[in-house]
C-alpha positions in Angstrom: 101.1 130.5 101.9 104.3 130.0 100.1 107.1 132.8 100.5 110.6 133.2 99.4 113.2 130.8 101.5 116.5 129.2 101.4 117.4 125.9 100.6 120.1 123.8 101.1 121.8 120.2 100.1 124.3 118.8 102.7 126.2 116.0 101.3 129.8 114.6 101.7 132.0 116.6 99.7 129.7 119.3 99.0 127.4 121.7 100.2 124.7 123.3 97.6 123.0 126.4 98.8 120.3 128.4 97.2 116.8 130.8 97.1 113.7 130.0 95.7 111.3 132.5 94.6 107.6 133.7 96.3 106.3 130.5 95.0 109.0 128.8 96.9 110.1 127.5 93.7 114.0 126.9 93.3 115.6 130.0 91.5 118.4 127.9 89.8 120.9 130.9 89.2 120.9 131.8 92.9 122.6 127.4 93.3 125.6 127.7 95.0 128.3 124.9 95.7 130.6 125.0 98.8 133.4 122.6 100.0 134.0 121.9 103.7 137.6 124.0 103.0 135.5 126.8 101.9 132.6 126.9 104.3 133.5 124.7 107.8 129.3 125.3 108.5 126.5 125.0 107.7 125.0 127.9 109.6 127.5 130.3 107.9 126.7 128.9 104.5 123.2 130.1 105.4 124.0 133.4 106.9 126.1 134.3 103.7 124.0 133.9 101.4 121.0 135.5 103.1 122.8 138.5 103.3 123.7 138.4 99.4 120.0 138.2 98.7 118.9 140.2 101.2 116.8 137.8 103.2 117.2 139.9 106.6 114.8 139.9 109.6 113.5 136.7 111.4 111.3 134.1 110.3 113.3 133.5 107.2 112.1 129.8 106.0 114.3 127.3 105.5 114.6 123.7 104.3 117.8 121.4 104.3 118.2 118.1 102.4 120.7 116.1 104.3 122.9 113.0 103.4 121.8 110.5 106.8 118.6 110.5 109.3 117.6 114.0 110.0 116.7 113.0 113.5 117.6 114.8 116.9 118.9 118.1 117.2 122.1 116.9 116.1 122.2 115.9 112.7 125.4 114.4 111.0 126.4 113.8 107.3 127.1 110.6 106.9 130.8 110.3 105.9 131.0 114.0 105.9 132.2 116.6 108.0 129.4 119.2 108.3 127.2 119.2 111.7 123.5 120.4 111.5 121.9 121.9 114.7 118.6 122.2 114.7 118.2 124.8 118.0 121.2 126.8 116.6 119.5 127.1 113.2 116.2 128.1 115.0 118.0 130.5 117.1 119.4 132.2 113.9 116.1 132.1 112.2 114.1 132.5 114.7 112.1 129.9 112.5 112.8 126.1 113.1 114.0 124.6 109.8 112.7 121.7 107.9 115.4 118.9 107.5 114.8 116.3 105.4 116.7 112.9 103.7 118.3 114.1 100.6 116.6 111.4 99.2 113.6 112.0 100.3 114.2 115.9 98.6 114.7 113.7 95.3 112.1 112.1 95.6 109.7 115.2 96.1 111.5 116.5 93.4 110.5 114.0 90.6 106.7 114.6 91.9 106.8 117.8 90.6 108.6 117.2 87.6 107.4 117.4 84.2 107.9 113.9 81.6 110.3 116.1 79.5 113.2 115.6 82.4 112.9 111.6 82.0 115.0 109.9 79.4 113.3 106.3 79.1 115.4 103.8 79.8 112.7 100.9 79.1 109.5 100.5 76.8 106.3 102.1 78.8 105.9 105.9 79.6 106.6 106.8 83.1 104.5 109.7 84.4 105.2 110.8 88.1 102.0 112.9 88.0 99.9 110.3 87.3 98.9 108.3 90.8 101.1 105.4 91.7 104.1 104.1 93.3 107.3 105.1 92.3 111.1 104.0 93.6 113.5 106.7 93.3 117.3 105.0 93.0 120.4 107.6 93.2 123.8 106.7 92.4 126.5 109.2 92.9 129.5 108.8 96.1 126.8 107.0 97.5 123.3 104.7 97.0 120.3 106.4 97.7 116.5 104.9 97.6 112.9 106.7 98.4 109.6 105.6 97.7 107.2 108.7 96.4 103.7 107.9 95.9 100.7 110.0 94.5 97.1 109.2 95.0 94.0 109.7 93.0 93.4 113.2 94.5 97.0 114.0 93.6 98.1 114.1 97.1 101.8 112.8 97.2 103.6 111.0 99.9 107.1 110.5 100.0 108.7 107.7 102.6 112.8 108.0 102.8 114.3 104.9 103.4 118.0 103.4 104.5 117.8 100.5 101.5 121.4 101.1 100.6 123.3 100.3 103.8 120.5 96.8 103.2 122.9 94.0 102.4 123.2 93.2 98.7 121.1 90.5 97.2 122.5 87.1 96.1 121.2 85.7 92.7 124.0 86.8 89.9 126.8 84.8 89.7 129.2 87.7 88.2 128.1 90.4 90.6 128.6 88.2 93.9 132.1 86.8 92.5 133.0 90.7 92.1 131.5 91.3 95.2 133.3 88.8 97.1 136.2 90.3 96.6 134.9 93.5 98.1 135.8 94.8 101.6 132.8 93.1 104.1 131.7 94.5 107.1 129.4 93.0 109.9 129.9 90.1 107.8 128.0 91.2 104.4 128.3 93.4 101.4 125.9 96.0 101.5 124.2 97.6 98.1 125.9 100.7 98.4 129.0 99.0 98.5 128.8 97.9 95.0 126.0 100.5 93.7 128.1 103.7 94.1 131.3 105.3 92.7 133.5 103.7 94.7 131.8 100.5 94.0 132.5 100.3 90.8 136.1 101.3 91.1 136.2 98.1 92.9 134.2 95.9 90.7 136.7 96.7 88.3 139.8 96.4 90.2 137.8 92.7 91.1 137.8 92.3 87.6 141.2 93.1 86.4 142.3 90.4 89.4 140.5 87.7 87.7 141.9 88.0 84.8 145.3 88.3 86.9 145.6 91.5 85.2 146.3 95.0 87.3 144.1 98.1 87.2 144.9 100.7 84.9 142.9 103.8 86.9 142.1 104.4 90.8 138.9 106.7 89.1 135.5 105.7 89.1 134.9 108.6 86.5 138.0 106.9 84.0 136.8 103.5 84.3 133.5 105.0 82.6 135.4 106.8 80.0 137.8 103.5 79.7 134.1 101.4 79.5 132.6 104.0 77.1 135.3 104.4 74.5 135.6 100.2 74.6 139.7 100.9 75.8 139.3 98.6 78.4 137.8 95.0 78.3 138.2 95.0 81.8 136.6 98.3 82.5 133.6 97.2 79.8 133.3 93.8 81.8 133.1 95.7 85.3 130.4 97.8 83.8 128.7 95.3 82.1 128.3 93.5 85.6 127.9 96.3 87.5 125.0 97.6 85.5 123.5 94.0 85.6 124.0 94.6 89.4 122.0 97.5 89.5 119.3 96.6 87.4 118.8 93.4 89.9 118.6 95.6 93.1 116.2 97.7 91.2 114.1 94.9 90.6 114.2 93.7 93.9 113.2 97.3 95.3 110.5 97.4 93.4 109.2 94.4 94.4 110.1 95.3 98.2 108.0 98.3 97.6 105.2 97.5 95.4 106.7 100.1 92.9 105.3 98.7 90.0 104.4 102.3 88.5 107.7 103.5 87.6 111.2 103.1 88.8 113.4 106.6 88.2 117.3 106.5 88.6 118.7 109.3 89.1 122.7 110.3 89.9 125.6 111.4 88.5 127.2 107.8 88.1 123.7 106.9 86.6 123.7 109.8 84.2 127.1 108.9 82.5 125.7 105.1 81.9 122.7 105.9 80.4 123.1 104.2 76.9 124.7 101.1 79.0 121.7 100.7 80.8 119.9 100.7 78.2 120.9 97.6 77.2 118.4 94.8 76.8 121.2 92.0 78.2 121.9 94.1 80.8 118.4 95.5 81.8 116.7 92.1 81.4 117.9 91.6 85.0 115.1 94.0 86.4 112.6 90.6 85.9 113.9 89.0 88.8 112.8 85.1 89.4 109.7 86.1 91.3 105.9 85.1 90.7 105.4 88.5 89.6 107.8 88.3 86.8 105.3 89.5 84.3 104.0 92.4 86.3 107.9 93.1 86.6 108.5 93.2 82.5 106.1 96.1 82.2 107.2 98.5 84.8 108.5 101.6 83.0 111.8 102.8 84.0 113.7 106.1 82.9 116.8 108.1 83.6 115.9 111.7 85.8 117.6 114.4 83.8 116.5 117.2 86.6 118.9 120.0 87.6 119.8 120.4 91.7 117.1 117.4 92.5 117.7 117.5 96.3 117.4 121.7 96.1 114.2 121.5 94.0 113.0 119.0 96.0 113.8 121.2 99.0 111.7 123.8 98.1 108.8 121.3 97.0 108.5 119.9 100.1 108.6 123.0 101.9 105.6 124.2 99.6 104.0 121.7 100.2 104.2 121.9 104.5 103.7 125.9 103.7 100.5 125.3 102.1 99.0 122.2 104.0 99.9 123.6 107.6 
């Protein structure tokens, strides 16, 4: 049955920490937020804060959402600094944790979710209780995807996936003439490189180049601003065409995954483009040239507006393997 437990979010730059109740349901006051400075591990993040809740005694559950493949027993954050290890944390607990994607945990997250934490962002209501198959796209210091599907019986199935690192897709003129002047490795651009903060920092430093022009910020969040407050023609163009780029690679995922029931964004970077992506000239790029073009135009997609997603999503998935096993 469900019980009281600790969850946890390890990303790059921060690591979020927190309790849920006896339902295993996040308690959102008990969120805490840690920087590698502040707490070196993970295991003392853990420690502290069951001892400020009084979680003592063995057996303690516990679930982590981590940024990279939770595989092994040694589990890295990708460009981070924090180290997960799975037989320490087992020794400590005397219960092996459950480590899961971060995305993943978002995606768990909008299963449970209620329609009141979606803003739409296209015509059609998006329902993640209703069955179907839904792609979950995060946007933040990174590019994450998930697929979460829910069948007639309501049983929900969540499949994590790498889609970011994927190279980018060719097809829009602007995005790959931004995107060529991005930094290649192996010998492509992958999605995250342009679908994340720092790739839009450098669509619009690509931007300001072409017009032989130099950059006027070195921060993602004051090209926004710049972009929002129309300051900036080339902060609005690098927005313009790196929501256009989005919107593409959306389509294309949802394609790739049969997720013609919903795609969700969800993200910090995301969250403070909202009205931009919005946009019909700008959204229109979803329909990529395919023969399901049609099917395409009528998949409903929305803005996730949910507090600590990979926390909440945490504790749903740990509900979940609490009550099934």
């Amino acid at each position: 049955m469900p019980e009281q437990a600790i969850v946890a979010d390890v990303g790059r730059t921060a690591l979020r920490i927190g309790i849920t109740d006896d339902a295993c349901s996040l308690v959102s006051e008990s969120v805490r937020t840690l920087s590698p400075e502040a707490e070196p591990t993970v295991s003392g993040a853990i420690s502290g804060l069951a001892r400020e809740h009084g979680l003592v005694g063995g057996g303690i559950p516990l679930a982590i959402a981590v940024s990279g493949m939770p595989r092994g027993d040694m589990i890295s954050v990708t460009n981070g600094r924090w180290r997960i290890s799975r037989p320490g944390l087992t020794a400590m607990l005397q219960r092996e944790p459950f480590i899961l994607n971060d995305f993943a945990a978002n995606a768990w997250a909008i299963s449970d979710m209620r329609v009141s934490f979606l803003e739409p962002l296209s015509a059609g209501q998006l329902d993640p209780q209703r069955p179907g198959t839904y792609c979950i796209i995060g946007i933040g210091s990174g590019l994450g995807v998930a697929l979460m599907s829910r069948d007639a019986s309501g049983r929900v199935t969540v499949v994590p996936t790498e889609a970011g690192h994927c190279a980018y897709p060719s097809g829009l003129t602007d995005v790959m003439a931004a995107a060529s002047a991005l930094p290649a490795r192996a010998g492509f651009t992958s999605a995250e490189s342009i679908l994340s903060a720092g790739g839009l920092l450098a669509v619009y430093t690509a931007c300001a180049a072409s017009a032989g022009a130099k950059p006027s910020t070195s921060d993602p969040k004051e090209v926004i601003r710049r972009a929002n407050g129309a300051v900036d023609e080339h902060a609005v163009t690098a927005l313009k065409t790196w929501c256009s780029a989005l919107w593409y690679y959306a389509g294309n995922m949802a394609l790739a995954y049969g997720a013609l029931d919903g795609v969700i964004l969800t993200g910090s970077v995301s969250a403070s483009l909202k009205k931009m992506l919005a946009r019909e000239e700008l959204a229109r790029h979803f329909v990529v040239p395919s023969p399901y073009q049609k099917q395409l135009a009528m998949v409903p997609r929305a803005l996730s507006t949910l507090l600590h997603p990979e926390l909440a999503g945490a504790a749903v998935a740990l509900r979940t393997m609490l009550t099934t096993h």
